[in-house]
Residue, then its C-alpha position, 0 to 999 in steps of 0.5 A: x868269583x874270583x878277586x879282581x887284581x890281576x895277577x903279576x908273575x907268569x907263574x901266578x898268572x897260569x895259577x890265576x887261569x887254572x882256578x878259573x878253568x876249575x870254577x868253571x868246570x865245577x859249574x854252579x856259576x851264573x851266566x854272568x859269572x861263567x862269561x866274566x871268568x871266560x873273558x879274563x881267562x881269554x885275556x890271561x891265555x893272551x898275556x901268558x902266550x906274549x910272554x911266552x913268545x917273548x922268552x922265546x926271542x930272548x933265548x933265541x938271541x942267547x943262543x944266536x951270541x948276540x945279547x945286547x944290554x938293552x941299548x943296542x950294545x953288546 
């Protein structure tokens, strides 16, 4: 079973969803542990798409010129 910290960066988060895809494949997990991998792999897929759409709308305001600093100035 996997540690319980959660991971930080985008990238660590996808290495996170990848060795549970992998534990879960490779089987010998119980019931229990297959749908606790299972959830937190869900909430990963979760956190890397809202991060994901938020990068999106960031270059989408980079490509449109209009990058502001935060506070509504440009």
């Amino acid at each position: 079973m996997q540690n319980n910290r959660e991971p930080q960066g985008f990238e660590q988060q996808v290495e996170a969803l990848e060795a549970l895809v992998q534990g879960m494949e490779q089987g010998g997990m119980s019931l229990q542990d297959m749908m606790a991998s299972y959830e937190k792999g869900v909430a990963l897929v979760k956190q890397l798409n809202a991060q994901l759409e938020n990068a999106r709308q960031r270059l989408q305001v980079l490509k449109d010129g209009t990058l502001t600093d935060g506070e509504g100035t440009p």
